[in-house]
C-alpha positions as CSV (number, residue, x, y, z in Angstrom):
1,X,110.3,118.6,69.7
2,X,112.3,118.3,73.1
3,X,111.9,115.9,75.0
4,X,109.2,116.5,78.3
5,X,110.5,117.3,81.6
6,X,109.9,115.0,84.3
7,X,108.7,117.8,85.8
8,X,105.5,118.1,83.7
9,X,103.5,115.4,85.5
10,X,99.7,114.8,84.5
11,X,97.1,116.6,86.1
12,X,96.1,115.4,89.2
13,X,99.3,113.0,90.1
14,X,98.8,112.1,93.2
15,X,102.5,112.8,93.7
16,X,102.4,116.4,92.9
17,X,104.6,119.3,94.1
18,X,101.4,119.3,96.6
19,X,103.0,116.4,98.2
20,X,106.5,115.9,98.0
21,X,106.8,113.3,100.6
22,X,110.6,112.3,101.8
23,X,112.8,109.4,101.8
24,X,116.4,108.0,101.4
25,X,117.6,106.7,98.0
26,X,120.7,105.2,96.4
27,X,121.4,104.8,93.0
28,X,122.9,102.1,91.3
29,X,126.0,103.6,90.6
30,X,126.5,104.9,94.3
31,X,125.2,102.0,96.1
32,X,126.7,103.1,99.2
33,X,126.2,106.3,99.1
34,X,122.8,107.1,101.3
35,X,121.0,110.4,100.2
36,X,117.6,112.4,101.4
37,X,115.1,112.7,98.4
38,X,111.3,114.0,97.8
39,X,109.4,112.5,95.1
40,X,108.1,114.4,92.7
41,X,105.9,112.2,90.0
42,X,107.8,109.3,89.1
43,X,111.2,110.4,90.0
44,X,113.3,111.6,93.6
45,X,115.0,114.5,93.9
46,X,118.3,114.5,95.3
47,X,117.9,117.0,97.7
48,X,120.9,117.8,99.1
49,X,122.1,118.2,95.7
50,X,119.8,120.8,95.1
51,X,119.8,122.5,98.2
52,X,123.8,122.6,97.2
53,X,123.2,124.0,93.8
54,X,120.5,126.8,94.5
55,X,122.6,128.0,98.0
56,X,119.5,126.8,100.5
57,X,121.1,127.9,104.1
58,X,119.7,124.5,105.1
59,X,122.2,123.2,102.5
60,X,124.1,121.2,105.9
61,X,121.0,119.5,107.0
62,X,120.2,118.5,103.7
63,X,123.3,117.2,102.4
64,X,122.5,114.3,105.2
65,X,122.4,110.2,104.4
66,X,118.8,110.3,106.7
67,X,116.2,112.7,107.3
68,X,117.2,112.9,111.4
69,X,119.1,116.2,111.1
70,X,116.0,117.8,109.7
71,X,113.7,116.2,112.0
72,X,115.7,117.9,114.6
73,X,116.3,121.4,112.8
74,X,112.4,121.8,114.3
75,X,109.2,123.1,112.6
76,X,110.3,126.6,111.4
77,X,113.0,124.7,109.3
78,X,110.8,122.0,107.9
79,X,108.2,125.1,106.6
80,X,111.4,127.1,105.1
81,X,112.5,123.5,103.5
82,X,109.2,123.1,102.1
83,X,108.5,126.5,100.6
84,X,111.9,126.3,98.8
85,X,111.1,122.6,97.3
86,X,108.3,123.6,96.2
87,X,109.7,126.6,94.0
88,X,112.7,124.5,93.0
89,X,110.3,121.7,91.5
90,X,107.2,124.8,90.2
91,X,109.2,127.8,88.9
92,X,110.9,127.2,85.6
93,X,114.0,129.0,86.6
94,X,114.9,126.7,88.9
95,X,115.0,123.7,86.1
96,X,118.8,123.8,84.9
97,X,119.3,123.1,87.9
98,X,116.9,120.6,89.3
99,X,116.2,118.5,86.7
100,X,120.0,116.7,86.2
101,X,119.4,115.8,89.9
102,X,116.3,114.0,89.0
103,X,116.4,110.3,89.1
104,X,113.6,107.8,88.1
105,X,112.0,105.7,90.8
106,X,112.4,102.3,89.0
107,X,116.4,103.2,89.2
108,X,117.1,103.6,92.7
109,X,116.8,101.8,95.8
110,X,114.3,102.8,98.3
111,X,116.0,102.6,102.7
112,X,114.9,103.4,105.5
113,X,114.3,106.7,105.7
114,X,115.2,108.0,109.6
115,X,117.1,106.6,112.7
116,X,114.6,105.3,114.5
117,X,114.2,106.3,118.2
118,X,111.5,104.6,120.6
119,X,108.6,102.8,118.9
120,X,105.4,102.7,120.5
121,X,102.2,101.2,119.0
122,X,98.6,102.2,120.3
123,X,95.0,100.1,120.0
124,X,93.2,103.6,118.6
125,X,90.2,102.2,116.4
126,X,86.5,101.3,118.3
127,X,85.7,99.3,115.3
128,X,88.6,97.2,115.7
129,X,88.8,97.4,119.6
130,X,85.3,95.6,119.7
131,X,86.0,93.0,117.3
132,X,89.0,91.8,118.5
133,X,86.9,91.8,122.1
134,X,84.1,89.9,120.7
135,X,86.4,87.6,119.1
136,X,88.0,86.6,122.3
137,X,85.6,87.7,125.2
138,X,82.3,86.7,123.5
139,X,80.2,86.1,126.7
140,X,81.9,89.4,128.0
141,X,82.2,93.2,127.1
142,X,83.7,93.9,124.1
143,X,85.4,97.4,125.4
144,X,87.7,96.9,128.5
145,X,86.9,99.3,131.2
146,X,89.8,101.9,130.2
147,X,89.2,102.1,126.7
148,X,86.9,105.1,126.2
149,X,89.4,107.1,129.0
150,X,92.5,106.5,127.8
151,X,94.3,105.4,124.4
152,X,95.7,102.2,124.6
153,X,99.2,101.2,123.8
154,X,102.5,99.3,124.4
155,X,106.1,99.9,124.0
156,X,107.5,97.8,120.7
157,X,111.1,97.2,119.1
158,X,112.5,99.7,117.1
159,X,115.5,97.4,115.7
160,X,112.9,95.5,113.6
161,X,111.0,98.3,111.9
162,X,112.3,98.0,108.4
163,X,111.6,99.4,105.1
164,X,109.1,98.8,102.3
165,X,110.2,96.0,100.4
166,X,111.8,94.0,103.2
167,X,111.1,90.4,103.6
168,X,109.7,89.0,106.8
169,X,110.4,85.6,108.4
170,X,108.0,83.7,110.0
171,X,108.4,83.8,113.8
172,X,108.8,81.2,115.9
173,X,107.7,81.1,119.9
174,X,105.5,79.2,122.0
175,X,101.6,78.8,121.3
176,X,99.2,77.1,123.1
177,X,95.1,76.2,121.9
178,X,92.8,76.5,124.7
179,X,92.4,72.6,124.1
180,X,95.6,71.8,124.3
181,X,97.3,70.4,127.5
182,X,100.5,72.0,126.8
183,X,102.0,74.7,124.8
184,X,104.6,73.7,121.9
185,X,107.5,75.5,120.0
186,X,107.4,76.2,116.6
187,X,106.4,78.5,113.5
188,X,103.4,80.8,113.6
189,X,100.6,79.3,112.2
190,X,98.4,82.6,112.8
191,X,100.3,85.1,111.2
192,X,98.6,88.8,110.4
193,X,98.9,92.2,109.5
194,X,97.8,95.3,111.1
195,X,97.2,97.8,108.6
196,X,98.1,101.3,110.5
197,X,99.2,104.6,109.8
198,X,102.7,105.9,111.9
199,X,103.8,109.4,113.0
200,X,107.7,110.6,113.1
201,X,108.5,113.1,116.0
202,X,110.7,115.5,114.9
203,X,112.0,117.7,117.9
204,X,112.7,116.1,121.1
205,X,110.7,117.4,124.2
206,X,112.0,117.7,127.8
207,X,111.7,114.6,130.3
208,X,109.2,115.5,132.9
209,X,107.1,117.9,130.4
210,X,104.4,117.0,129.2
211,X,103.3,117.9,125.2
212,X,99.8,119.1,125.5
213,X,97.5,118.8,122.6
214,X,98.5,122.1,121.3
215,X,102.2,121.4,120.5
216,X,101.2,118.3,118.3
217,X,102.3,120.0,115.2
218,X,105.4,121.3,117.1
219,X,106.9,117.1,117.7
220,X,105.2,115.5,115.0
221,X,107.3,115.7,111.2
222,X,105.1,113.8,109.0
223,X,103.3,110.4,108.7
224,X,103.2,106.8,106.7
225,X,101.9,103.8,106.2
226,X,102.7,101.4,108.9
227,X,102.1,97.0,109.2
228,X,102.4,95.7,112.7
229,X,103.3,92.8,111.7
230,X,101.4,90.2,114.2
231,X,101.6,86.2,115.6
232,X,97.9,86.0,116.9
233,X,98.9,82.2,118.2
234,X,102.4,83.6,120.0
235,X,100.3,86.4,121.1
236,X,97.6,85.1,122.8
237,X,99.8,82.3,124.6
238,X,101.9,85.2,125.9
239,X,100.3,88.6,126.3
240,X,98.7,87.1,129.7
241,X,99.2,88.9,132.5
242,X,101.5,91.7,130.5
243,X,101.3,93.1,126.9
244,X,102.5,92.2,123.1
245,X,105.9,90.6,123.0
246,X,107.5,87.8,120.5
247,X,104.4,88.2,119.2
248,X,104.8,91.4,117.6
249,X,108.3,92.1,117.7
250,X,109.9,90.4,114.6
251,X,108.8,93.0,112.7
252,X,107.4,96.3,112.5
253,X,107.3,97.2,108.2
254,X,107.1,100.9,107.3
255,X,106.8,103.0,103.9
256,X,110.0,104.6,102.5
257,X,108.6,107.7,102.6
258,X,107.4,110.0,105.4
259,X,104.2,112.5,104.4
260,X,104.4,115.9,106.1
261,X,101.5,116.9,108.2
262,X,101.9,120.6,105.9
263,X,101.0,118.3,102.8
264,X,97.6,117.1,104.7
265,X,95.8,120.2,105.6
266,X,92.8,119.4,103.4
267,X,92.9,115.9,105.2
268,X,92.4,117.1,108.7
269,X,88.8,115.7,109.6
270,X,87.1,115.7,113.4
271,X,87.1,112.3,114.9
272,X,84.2,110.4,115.9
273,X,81.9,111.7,118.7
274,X,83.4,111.1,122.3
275,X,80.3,109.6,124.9
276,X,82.1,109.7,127.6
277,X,84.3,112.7,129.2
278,X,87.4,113.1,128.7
279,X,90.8,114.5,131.1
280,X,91.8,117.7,130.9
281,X,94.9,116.5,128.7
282,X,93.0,114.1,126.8
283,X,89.8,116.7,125.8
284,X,90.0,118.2,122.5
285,X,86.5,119.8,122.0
286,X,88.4,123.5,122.3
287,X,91.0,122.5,120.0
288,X,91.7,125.0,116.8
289,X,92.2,122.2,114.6
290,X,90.3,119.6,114.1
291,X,92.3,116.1,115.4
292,X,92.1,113.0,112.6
293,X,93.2,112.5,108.9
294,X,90.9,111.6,106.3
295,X,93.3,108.7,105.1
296,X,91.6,106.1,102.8
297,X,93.6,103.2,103.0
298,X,93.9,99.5,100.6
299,X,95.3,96.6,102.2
300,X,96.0,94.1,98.9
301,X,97.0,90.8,99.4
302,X,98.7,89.3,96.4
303,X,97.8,91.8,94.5
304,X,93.8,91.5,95.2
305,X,92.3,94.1,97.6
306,X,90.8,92.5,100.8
307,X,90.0,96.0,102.7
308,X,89.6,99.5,102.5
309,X,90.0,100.9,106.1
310,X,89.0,104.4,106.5
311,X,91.3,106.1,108.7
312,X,89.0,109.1,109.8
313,X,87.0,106.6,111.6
314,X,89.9,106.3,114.4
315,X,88.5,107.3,117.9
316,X,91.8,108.5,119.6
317,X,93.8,110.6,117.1
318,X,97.5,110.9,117.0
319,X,97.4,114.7,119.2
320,X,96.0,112.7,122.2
321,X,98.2,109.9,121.9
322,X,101.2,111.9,121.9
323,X,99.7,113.6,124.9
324,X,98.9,110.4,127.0
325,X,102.2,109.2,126.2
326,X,104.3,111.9,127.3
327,X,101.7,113.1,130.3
328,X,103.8,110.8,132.5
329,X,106.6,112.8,132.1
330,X,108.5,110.3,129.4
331,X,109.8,113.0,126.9
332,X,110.5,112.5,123.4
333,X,113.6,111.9,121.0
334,X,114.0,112.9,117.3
335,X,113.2,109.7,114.9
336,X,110.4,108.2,117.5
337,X,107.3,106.5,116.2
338,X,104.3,106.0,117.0
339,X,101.9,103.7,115.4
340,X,98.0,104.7,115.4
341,X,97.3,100.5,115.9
342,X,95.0,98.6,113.3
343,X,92.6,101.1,111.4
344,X,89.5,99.1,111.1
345,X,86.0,100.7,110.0
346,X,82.1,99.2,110.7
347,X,81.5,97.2,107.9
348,X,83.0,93.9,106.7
349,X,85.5,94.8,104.3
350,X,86.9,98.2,106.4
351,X,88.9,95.9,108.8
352,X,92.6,96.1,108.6
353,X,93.5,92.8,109.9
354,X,93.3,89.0,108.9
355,X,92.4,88.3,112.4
356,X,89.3,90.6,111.9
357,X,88.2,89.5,108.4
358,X,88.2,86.1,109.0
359,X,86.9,86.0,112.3
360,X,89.5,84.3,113.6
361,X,90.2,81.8,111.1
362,X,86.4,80.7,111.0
363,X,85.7,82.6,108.1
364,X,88.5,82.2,105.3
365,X,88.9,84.7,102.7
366,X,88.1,83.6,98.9
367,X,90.9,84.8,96.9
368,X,92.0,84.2,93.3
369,X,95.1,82.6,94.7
370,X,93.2,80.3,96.7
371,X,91.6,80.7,100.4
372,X,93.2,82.4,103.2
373,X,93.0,82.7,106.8
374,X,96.3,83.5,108.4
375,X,99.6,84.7,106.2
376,X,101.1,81.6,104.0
377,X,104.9,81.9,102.9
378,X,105.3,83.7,100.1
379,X,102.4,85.8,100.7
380,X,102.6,89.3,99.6
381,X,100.7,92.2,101.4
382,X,100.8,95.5,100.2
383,X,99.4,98.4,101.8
384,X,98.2,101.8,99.7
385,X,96.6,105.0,100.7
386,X,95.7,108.4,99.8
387,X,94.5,111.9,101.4
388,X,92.1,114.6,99.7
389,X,94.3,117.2,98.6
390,X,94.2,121.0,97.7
391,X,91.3,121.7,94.9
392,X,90.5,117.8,95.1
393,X,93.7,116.5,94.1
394,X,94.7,113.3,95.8
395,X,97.5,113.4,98.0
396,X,99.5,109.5,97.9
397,X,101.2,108.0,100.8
398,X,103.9,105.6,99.7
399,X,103.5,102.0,99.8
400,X,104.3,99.6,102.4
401,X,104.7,95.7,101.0
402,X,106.3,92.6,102.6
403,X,106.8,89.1,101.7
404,X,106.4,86.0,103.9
405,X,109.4,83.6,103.8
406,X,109.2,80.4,106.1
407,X,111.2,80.5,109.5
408,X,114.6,80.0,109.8
């Protein structure tokens, strides 16, 4: 009996030629040697490779150590790239030649994926939006006055978005109680996650042009998992009178690989109901398409699930926070990301941050491990999600995870 093909997955793998999600791998043998993949099941195709062997004419773009080039190639090439992976990886033809370039997950080392740009992180979810306000105004309005007119967001760093797998230190900055008559230096003692989902712009846009709503799908590649990594005590001593800093810069940790929006089609849900009205740019009631994902996310720490924050549940979706952040006239640049800010639903164990499920540190978090409020060293968090797919097959989005190791 020969032996199966790696291409014969089991029905429903989440990981299906339905998906086919990218990202950079090097193999044990090559360890310098950067190359762009898909996954397929439990293994990565060398694309380039591939796109070599079976004379693709985007063979060049392929052939790349990073997924920028085809970002930039622009939307007709990333629907061209995808039909033809698709047949390489379906049509039994094509299998002397793809399968010797298939290499098993568990064998090769997962990088960063893309170049990245800018970096620029938004405050999208009401559910989280009002907790975080009751949390820290709770004699005042949860909502600040702009939040229902506009989405919310700040400029981060893009030199500390790393990879999947990628340890974090534990800041250090300033931190002050409300009780105490001085602030002092020294590790976080608050430190969180923010479970999010990103978005990778593909083709650049013009400065002084604005992308309207419409041309979403024209700028935006694909998305992933995202963890804003966050210092609640650095934060709050610091984000008065102006936004995040030290507080969230250390770190921004991102999945390995990069969903396209072509794999999510039968994820594309309306967002919650608007009750106030919108601007022109902002107002997507005439829209073809309807705006959010259906993304049902798992945020596991050591290993034990804490939340399930449902993504659809996002009030500003990623169309309108493209638009508000270009309307200005700031244009875009191939490998920029944006970050939808924590997805947090209305019950207890739907919010995607620490900060959220234990109220602030009031309320610790049993766990088998032992109780939690903020991040310990050594603490693992792991972030999963997946996406209704064609003829209800899941679609997976790859894994984000990061370890906590004490400050320098």
């Amino acid at each position: 009996m020969s032996e199966q093909s790696p291409l014969d997955l089991a029905e429903g793998d989440p990981f299906g030629p339905h998906n086919l999600p990218y990202g950079v791998f090097t193999t044990a043998d090559e360890p310098e040697r950067r190359r762009l993949g898909v996954r397929i099941g439990g293994h990565v195709l060398d694309v380039g490779a591939a796109a070599l062997a079976l004379g693709s004419p985007y063979a060049g773009v392929l052939a790349q150590p990073g997924l920028n080039p085809l970002l930039a190639a622009g939307r007709t090439a990333w629907r061209d790239v995808r039909r033809a992976l698709t047949a390489w990886v379906t049509v039994p033809a094509h299998r002397p030649d793809v399968e010797p370039l298939l290499h098993p997950l568990d064998a090769v080392t997962m990088h960063l994926p893309y170049e990245v740009a800018d970096y620029v992180d938004f405050y999208a979810s009401e559910h989280h939006a009002t907790n975080v306000g009751k949390i820290f105004r709770p004699d005042g309005d949860a909502l600040t006055p702009n939040w229902k007119h506009l989405p919310i967001g700040y400029h981060g760093r893009s030199g500390t978005v790393v990879v999947s797998g990628t340890d974090v230190v534990r800041p250090s900055g300033q931190r002050k109680a409300p009780a105490d008559p001085a602030p002092v230096f020294g590790p976080s003692v608050k430190l969180d996650i923010e479970a999010e989902v990103g978005f990778l712009v593909g083709t650049p846009s013009e400065r002084g042009r604005p992308v309207p709503l419409a041309d979403f799908r024209e700028h935006v590649f694909g998305l992933f998992l995202l963890n804003d990594w966050s210092a609640r005590d650095i934060q709050a001593w610091e984000y008065v009178p102006l936004g995040p800093f030290l507080g969230k810069s250390f770190a921004t940790s991102v999945a390995a690989w990069v969903t396209p929006l072509e794999a999510l089609e039968a994820a594309r849900t309306a967002p919650p109901a608007r009750d106030l009205p919108l601007q022109s740019y902002l107002d997507d009631a005439a829209e073809e398409e309807p705006g959010g994902f259906d993304l049902r996310i798992s945020v596991a720490l050591n290993g034990h699930v804490v939340a399930e924050p449902p993504f659809a549940t996002m009030y500003w979706t990623a169309a309108q926070q493209l638009a508000h952040m270009t309307v200005n006239g700031a244009s875009l640049r191939t490998g920029d990301l944006f970050g939808s800010g924590t997805v947090s639903g209305p019950e207890v164990n739907q919010r995607g941050s620490l900060l959220e499920l234990t109220w602030n540190g009031r309320d610790a978090l049993e766990l088998p491990d032992g109780k939690r409020t903020f991040l310990e060293d050594g603490d693992e968090v792991t972030l999963t999600a997946w996406a209704p797919g064609p003829d209800g097959v899941r679609v997976g989005l790859g894994e984000v995870t990061g370890r906590i190791v004490p400050s320098a």
